[in-house]
N, C-alpha and C positions, 0 to 999 in steps of 0.2 A: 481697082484697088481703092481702099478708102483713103480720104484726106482728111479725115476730121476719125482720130481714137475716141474711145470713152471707155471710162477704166473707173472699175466701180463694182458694187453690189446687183444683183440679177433677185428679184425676192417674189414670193408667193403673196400678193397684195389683198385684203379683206378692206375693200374699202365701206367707210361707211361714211356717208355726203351728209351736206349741211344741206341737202332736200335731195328727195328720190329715193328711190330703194339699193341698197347695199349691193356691193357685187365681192360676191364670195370666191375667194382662190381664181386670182386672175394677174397676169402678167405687171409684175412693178418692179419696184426699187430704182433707186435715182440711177442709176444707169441708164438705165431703161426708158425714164424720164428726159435725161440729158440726151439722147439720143433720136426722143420721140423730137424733141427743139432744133435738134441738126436736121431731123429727115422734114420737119415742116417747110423749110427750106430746099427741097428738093435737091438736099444731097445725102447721096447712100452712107451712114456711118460704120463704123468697125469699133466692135466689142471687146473689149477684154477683162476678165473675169475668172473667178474658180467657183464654181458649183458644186454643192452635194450630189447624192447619186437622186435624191427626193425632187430634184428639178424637172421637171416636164421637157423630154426629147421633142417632145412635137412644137413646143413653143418659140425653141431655136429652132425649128425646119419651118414655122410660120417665117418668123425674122429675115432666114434666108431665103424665101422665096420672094421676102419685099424688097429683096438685094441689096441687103443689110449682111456685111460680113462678120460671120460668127464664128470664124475659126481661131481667136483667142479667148474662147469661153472654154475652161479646161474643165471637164465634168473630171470629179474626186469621186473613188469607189467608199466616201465618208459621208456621213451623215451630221450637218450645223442646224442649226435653228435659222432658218430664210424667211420664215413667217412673218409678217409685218400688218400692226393693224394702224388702215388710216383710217383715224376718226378727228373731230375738230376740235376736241380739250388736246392737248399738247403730249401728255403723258397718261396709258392706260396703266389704268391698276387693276379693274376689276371687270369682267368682261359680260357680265347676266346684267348688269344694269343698262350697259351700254348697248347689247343687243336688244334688249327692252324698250327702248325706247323706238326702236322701228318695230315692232310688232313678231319680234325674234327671240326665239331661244338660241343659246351659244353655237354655232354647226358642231358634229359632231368632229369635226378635220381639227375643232380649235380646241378641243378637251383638253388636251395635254401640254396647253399652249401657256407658254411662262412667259411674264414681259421681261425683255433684257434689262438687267440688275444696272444702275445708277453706276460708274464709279469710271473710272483713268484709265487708258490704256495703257499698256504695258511699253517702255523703252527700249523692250529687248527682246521681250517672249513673244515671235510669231505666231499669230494665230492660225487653223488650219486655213481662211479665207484669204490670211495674207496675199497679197504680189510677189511672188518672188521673181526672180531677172529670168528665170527658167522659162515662164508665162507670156513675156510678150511675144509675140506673134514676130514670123521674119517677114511681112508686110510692112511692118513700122517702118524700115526703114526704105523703101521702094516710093509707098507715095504719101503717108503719114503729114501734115503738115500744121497743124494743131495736137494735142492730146488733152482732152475734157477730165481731168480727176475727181471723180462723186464724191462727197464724205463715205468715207474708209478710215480703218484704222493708222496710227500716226507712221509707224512703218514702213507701213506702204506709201506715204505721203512723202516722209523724213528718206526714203530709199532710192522709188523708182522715177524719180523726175527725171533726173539727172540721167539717168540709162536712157529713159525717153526720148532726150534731148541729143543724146550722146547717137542716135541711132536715125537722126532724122526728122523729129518732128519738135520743130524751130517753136512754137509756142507752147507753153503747157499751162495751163489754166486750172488752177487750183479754189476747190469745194472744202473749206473747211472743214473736219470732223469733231464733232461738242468730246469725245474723248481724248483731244487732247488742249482743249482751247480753255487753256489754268493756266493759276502762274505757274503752276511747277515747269510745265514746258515753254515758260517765256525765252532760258537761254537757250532753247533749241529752235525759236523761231526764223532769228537769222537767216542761219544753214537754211532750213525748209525754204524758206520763201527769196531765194536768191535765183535771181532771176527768172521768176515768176511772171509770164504777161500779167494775171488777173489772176485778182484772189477773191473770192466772194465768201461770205460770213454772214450771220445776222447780226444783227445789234447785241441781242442778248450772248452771242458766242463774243462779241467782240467787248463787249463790258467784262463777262466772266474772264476772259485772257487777260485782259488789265486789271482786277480788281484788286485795290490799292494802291494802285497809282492813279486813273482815270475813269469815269465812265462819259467825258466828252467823245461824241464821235470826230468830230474835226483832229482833236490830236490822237486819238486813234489812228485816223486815216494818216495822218504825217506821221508817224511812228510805223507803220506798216509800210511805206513807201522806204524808210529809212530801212527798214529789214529787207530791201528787197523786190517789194510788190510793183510794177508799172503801174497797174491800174487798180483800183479796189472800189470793189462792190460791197454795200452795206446794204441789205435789206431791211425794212422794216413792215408793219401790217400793210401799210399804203402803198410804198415803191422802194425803189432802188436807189439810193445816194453812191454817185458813181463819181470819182474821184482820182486824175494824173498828179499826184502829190509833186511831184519833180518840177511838173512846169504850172502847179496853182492852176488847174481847171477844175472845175467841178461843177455837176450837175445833179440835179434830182428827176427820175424817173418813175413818174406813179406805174402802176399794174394797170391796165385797161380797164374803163369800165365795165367787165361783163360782167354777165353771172356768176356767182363763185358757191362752184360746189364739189367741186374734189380737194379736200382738204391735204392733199400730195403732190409733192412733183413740180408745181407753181415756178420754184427756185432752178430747181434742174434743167425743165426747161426753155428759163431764161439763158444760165448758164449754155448750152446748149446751141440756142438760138444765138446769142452773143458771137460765140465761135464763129461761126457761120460770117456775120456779119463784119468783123474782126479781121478776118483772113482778105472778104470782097473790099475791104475799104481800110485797113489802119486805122479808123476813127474811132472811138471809145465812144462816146455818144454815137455814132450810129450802129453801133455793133450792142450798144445796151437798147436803143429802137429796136432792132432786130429780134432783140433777145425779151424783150416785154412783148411780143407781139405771140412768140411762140409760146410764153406764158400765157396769156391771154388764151388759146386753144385750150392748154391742159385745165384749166381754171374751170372751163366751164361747161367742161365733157366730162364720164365718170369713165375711168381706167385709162392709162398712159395711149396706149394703140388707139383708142376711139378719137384721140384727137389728132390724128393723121389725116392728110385728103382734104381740105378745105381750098374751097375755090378761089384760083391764083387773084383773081377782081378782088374778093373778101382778106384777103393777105396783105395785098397792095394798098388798098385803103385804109385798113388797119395803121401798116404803116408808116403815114401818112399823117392821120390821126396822132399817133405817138409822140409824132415830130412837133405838132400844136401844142402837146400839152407837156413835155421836155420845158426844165427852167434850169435855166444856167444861175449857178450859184457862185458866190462871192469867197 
């Protein structure tokens, strides 16, 4: 039975790297990512998820043969948009330029392919992806001991923690979703983030949630702590600003020096890795070493699976590494 959930999106990934050649319809979404960060660490994770019927059955009979449990991946006889394209500008709009520049015309899988439309999630209208309570898995509560939440929509965030909790698995570690991180949802923030081990965000989610009152990260982070959060994670290009608001610790955590070519997943899995580290030790700095390390793999492989498997010596030193270049902040 898994000890570490991951509750999240399962997506169809077109990645396109900041060097190498593109890999077309290939296993992503931050789930997937956050899971790849729990398995670097050689423990088996447990999925949960809803799927269109357009999700590849074989990809879950891979997962489970790497003894990865996927029996709360609920495949929908519906059809969503799971398409996702990574590329290194932030936001696609137009997709012949951008396969252009690697020496590609659009595939033809992507013809029909619409970028998800800008705008707020809904407070009340579940989507068909939604979580509902129907969905978790009765594993949660047997050996569950973390649950990893991907950005998803706010409902599923605003909803299922608290059943998660309620069922067994004693931390829940929340992934910000950009569709709800406005002020219109500041007085929902509270509720959501009550008693939240970790909340990880980027800078730009966590400016956008304040705007108008703040864009300091310091009182960001005391203000997120005050709603709730134990620990919070700030991303920015470079690293991780990781921060116990309660008892004034904080530290900054760069991203490993590799290569960086998957423009995907980096964040996930950290988050991911974190868990892992988190549950072996209660330290927030070593469970963000943990979690920069398995970032570190996704960063510099292309597709979430390809960075699996790396030699337990090259893991160890990594992080090792990590713990050098960790700076405790003021």
């Amino acid at each position: 039975m898994p000890v570490h959930a991951v509750l999240g999106a399962l997506q169809r990934e077109y990645l396109l790297p900041y060097d190498g050649r593109p890999m077309l319809d290939v296993p992503g979404g931050d789930a997937l990512y956050a899971a790849v960060g729990v398995a670097l660490w050689d423990e088996a994770p447990g999925l949960i998820s809803r799927v269109p019927r357009t999700y590849p059955e074989a990809w879950l009979a891979d997962l489970a043969a790497r003894g990865w449990d996927v029996r709360g991946v609920r495949r929908l006889d519906e059809v969503w948009e799971i398409r996702r394209i990574c590329a290194p500008q932030a936001r696609v709009t137009a997709l012949a330029p951008l396969f252009a520049r690697y020496g590609l015309t659009v595939p033809r899988s992507l013809l029909d392919y619409q970028p998800p439309p800008p705008g707020l999630d809904s407070k009340r209208q579940a989507r068909r992806q939604t979580l509902r309570m129907t969905d978790l898995p009765a594993w949660l509560a047997d050996e569950a001991r973390t649950a990893i939440f991907t950005p998803y929509d706010f409902l599923t965030h605003f909803l299922i923690p608290a059943e998660v909790r309620r069922r067994g698995a004693r931390h829940v570690l929340l992934m910000a979703g950009s569709g709800y991180m406005h002020p219109a949802f500041r007085a929902e923030m509270p509720a959501l983030l009550l008693d939240i081990a970790a909340f990880f965000l980027t800078a730009a989610q966590a400016r956008a949630l304040f705007a108008g009152w703040t864009d300091d990260l310091n009182d960001i982070i005391q203000l997120l702590g005050q709603w709730g959060a134990r620990v919070v994670i700030i991303f920015t290009g470079e690293g991780a600003h990781v921060a116990v608001p309660r008892e004034a610790r904080a530290w900054f955590v760069p991203f490993y020096p590799a290569r960086l070519r998957n423009p995907c997943g980096r964040e996930a899995a950290f988050a991911g890795g974190f868990a892992v580290g988190y549950l072996k030790t209660y330290d927030p700095l070593e469970a963000a070493l943990y979690g920069a390390v398995a970032a570190s793999f996704v960063q510099e492989t292309l597709g979430a699976l390809q960075a699996l498997d790396p030699l337990p010596e090259l893991r160890a030193a990594r992080l090792e590494q990590m713990r050098a270049l960790a700076q405790r902040r003021p």
